[in-house]
Each structure stands twice: as structure tokens, then as C-alpha cells.
C-alpha positions as CSV (number, residue, x, y, z in Angstrom):
1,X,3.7,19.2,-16.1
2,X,6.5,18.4,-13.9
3,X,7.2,15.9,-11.2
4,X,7.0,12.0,-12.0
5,X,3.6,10.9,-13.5
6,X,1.6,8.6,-12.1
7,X,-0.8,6.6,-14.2
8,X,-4.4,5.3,-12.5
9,X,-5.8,3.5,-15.6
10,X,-5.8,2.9,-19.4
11,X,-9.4,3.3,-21.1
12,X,-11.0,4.5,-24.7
13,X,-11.4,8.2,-25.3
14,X,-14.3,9.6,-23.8
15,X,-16.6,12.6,-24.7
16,X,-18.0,13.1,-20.8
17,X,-15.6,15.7,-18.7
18,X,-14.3,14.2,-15.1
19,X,-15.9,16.0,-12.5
20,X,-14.1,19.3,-12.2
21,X,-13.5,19.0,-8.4
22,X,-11.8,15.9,-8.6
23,X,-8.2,15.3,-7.0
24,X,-6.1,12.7,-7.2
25,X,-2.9,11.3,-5.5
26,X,-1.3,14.8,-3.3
27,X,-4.4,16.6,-4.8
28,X,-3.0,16.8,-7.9
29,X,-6.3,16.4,-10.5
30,X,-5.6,14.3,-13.1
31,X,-5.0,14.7,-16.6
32,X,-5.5,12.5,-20.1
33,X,-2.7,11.7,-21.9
34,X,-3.7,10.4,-25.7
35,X,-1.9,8.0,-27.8
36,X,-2.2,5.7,-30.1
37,X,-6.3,6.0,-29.8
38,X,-5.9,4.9,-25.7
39,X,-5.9,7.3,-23.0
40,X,-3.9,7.2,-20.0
41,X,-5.3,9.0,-17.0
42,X,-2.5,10.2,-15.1
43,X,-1.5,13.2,-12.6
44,X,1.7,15.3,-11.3
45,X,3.5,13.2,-8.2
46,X,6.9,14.6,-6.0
47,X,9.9,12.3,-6.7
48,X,10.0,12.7,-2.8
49,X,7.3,10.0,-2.6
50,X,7.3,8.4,-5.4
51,X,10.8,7.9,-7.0
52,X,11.9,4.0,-6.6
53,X,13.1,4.2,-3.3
54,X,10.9,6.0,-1.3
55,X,8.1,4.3,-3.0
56,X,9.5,1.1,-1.6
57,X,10.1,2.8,2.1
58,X,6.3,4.3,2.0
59,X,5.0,1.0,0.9
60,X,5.6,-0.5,4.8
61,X,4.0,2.8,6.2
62,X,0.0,1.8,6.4
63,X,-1.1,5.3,7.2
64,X,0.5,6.4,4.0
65,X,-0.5,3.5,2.0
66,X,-4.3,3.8,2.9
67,X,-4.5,7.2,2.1
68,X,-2.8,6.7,-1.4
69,X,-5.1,3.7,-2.1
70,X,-7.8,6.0,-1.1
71,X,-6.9,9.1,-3.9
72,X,-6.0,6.0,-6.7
73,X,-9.5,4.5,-5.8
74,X,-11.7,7.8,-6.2
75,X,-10.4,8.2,-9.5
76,X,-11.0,5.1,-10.7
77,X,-14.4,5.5,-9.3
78,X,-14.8,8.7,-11.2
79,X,-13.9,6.9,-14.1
80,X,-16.0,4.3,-13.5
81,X,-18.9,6.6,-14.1
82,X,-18.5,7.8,-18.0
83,X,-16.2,5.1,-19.5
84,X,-15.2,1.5,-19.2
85,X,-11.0,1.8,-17.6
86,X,-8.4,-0.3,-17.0
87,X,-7.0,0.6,-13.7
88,X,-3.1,-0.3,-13.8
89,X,-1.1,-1.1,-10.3
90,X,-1.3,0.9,-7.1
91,X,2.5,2.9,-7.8
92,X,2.6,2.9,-11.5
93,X,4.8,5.5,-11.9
94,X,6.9,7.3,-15.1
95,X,9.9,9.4,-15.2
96,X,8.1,11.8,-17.9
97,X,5.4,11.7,-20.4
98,X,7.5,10.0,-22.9
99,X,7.7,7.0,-20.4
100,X,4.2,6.6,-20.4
101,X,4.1,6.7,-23.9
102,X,6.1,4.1,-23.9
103,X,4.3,1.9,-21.8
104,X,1.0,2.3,-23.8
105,X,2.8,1.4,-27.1
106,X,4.7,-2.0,-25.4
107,X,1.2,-2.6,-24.1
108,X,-0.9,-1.5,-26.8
109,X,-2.4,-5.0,-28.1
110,X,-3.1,-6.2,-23.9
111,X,-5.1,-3.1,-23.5
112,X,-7.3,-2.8,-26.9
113,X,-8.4,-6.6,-26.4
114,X,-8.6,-6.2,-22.3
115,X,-11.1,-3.0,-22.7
116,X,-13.2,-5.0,-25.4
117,X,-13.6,-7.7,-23.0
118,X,-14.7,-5.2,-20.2
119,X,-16.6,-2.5,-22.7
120,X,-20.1,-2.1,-20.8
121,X,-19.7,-4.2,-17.8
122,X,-18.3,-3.8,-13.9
123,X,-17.2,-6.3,-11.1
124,X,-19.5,-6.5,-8.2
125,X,-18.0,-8.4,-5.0
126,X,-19.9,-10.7,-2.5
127,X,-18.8,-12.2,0.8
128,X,-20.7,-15.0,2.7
129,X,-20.1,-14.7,6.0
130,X,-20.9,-17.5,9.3
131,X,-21.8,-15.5,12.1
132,X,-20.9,-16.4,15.2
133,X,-22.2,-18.6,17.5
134,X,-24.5,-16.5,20.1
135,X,-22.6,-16.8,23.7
136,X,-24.6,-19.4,26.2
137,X,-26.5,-17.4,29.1
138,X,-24.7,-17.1,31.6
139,X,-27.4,-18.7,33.7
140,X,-27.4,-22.0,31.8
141,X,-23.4,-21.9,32.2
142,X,-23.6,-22.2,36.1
143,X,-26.4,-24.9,36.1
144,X,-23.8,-27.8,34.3
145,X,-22.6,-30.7,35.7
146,X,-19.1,-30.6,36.7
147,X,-17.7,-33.9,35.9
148,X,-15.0,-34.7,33.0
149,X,-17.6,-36.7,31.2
150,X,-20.2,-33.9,30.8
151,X,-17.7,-31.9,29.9
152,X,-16.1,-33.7,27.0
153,X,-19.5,-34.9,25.8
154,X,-20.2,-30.9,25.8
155,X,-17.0,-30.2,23.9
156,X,-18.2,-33.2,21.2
157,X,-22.0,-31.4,20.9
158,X,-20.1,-27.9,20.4
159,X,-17.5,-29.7,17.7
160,X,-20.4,-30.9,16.0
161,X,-23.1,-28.1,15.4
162,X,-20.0,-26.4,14.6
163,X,-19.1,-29.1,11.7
164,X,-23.3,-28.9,10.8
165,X,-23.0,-25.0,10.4
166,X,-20.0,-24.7,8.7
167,X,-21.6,-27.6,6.2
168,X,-24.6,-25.6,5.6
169,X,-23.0,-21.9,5.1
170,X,-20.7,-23.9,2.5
171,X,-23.8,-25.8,0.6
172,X,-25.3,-21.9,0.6
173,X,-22.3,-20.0,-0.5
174,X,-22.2,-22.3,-3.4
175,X,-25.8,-22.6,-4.2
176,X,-25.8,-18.5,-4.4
177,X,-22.0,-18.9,-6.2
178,X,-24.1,-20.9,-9.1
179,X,-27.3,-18.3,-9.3
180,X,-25.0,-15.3,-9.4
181,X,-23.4,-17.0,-12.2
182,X,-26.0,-17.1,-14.5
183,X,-25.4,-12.8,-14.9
184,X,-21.9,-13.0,-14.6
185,X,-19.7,-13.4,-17.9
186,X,-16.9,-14.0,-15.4
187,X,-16.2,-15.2,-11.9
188,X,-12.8,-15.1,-9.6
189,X,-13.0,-17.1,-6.0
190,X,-10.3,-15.0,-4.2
191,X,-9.6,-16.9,-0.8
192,X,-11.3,-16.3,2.2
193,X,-10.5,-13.5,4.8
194,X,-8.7,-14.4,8.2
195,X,-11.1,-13.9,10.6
196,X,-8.5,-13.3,12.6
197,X,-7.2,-10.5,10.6
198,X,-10.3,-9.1,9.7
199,X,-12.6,-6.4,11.5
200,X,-15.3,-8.1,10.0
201,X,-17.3,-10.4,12.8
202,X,-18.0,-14.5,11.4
203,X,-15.8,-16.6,9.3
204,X,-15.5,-15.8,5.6
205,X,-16.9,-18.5,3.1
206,X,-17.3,-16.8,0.4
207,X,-15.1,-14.5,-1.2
208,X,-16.0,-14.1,-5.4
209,X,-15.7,-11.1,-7.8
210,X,-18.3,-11.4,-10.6
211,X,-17.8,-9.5,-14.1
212,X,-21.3,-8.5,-14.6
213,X,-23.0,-7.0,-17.9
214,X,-24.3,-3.4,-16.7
215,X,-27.4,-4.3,-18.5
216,X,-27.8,-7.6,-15.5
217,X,-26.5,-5.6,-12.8
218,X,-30.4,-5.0,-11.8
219,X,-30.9,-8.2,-11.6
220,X,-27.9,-9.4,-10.1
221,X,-28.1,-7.0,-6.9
222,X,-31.6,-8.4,-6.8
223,X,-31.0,-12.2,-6.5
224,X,-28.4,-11.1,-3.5
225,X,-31.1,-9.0,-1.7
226,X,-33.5,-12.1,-2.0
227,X,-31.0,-14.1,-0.4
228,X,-30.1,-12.1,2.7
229,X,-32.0,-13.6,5.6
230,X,-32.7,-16.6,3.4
231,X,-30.3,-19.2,5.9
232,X,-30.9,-18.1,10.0
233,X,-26.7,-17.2,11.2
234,X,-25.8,-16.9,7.4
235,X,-24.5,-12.9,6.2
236,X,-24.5,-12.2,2.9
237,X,-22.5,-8.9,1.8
238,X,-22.8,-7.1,-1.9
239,X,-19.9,-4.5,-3.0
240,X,-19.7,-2.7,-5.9
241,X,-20.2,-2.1,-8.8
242,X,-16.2,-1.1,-9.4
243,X,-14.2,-1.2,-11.7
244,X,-13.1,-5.0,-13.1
245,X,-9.9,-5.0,-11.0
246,X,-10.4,-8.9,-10.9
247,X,-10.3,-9.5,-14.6
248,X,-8.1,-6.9,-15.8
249,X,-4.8,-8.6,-15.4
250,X,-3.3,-6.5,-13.6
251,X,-1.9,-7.2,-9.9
252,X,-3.4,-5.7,-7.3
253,X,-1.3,-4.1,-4.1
């Protein structure tokens, strides 16, 4: 193998083949590297791209990042599938074989007691979202009362159904936080999405990882089903399951 090596994850050996059509990073499938009883899932990269200072350039380009993060992802996915990995860092990245040889040894107690923790279980990811408020006919627009009073006392009515929505998507993000808990081992609150930044229509309000048993996960995508349409204006969105990217340790780009 030549070229630098990029590493996706660290997991136990595994009897089940990878699917024999998968590619990673460049299209490069990737390989298993043994040692010391881990196994570090890794493929062929061009210096070009990945050596430490184009790696930093291709970092601001978005196109390129996207498409990387895409390749890194479906591997971990395929992964995901047959055995129980640790994905490491978008960009983790070793001169040679030796290098990563060297990482797993440096490493080597993190791992064994990070994919005990995770053995049998996967992170599923749900976002609350408040949807926004419907726009007024257009009708009902043209029939108000032009003076400054109407107008402010208007603006107050607005301010506060706001306030009373807001209230309630919060007293339902958290009542559905503590039921999803009860078949989670773990939990994460990441903050919520800009709305401004996001694609996604409505105001984030919840934002949670969950490190669920694969044995609960039936039951888990079930109590979020039951809760979709349960609060009028209220989304509820389930992703997963992945990978436990939240509770591995690792930093995520």
C-alpha cells in the first residue's frame, strides 16, 4: 500500500466481510489493519490531499469537505452493520502503516474500555423542532385598524402566543427528553441549530444524541413515532441508528 493512510475507526475483529463494493475516501476500499487484538479500518489517500498542508487548505473548501465527510461516513455505516466501531476524526491521517501502529498502541487502553462501553449498542438522534407560525390571510391583513394603538397592542398579542408556544415546545421537548431516557444508557444535549443557518424550517429545541441498547432500539423508535403529531405546530425528527459518534470521545469536524 502506498500513499498516506487514512484511518475511519478502531473496532474488535470481526468474522463478517465488508461489502465487496465498498469505497472509501478517492475510491480507495478500505483495508484492516490488525494489532494488538484491535483493528484499524483504514485505506490508501494521495499526499496531494491529505499531507498537513493541503489538508488544512481543503478543510475551508465545502465542496470538498462534504464529499470527504460523505466517503468517511459510508464506511462507518458499513461498519456499523457487522461490528460495534469507533470512528476516529474526520482527517486522521498516518505517514505509513507503522504510524498507525503507533497510534493504536498509545491508545490501546482508551479504545479496549471505549468499545466495551459501546459493544451492542448505537446512537440514535432526535430534533424537536417549533414550526412556524402560519402567515395571517392576507384578507384579515387589510381589514385592521390603522392606528398606533392597535398596532402595538397587535405587536404585544404576537409577543405573547409567541412566548406561550415557545413554553410549550420546551415543556414537550423535555417531557419526550425524559421517556427517551428510560432506553438510553447515555444522553448528550448538543445545542440547538441556528435557524438561521439551517435549511431546516422552525426553531430547533431539541437537539440530543441517545446511546441506545440495540436490543431497545424497537422500542425507542416507537415512543418517537407515538409522539409525532402528539403537540399541534410541534416536529419531532428521528435519525439514526449510527454509530456512537457522541460518546466516543472523539471530536467531531
Amino acid at each position: 500500500m502506498t500513499g498516506l493512510r487514512y484511518v475511519y475507526a478502531v473496532c474488535r475483529p470481526f468474522g463478517t466481510p465488508l461489502q465487496s463494493q465498498l469505497t472509501g475516501i478517492g475510491g480507495a476500499p478500505p483495508g484492516l489493519l490488525h494489532h494488538h487484538g484491535l483493528v484499524a479500518v483504514v485505506s490508501q489517500v494521495p499526499e496531494a490531499d491529505f499531507g498537513e498542508e493541503a489538508l488544512k487548505a481543503h478543510l475551508e473548501d465545502l465542496d470538498w469537505l462534504a464529499a470527504t465527510a460523505r466517503a468517511h461516513q459510508g464506511v462507518i455505516d458499513a461498519l456499523t452493520t457487522v461490528t460495534t466501531p469507533l470512528p476516529l476524526r474526520l482527517g486522521t491521517v498516518f505517514r505509513d502503516c507503522s504510524g498507525v501502529r503507533s497510534m493504536i498502541e498509545a491508545r490501546e487502553d482508551d479504545f479496549r474500555r471505549t468499545l466495551e462501553r459501546l459493544e451492542g449498542r448505537v446512537e440514535w438522534g432526535v430534533k424537536v423542532y417549533l414550526d412556524p407560525e402560519p402567515p395571517e390571510p392576507a384578507a384579515a391583513v387589510a381589514a385592521r385598524p390603522g392606528s398606533g394603538r392597535d398596532y402595538l397592542r397587535r405587536r404585544r398579542e404576537s409577543t405573547h402566543a409567541q412566548e406561550d408556544r415557545w413554553q410549550r415546545a420546551e415543556a414537550f421537548a423535555g417531557s419526550l427528553h425524559e421517556r427517551l431516557c428510560r432506553y438510553a444508557e447515555d444522553s448528550r444535549l448538543h445545542p440547538p441549530q441556528n435557524s438561521t443557518l439551517s435549511t431546516t424550517p422552525g426553531q430547533n429545541v431539541l437537539n440530543a444524541a441517545y446511546l441506545v441498547p440495540r436490543k431497545h432500539s424497537e422500542e425507542f423508535v416507537e415512543t418517537v413515532d407515538r409522539t409525532k403529531g402528539e403537540a399541534p405546530g410541534i416536529r419531532v425528527e428521528l435519525t439514526g441508528p449510527w454509530a456512537a459518534y457522541s460518546f466516543t470521545g472523539e471530536g467531531q469536524s
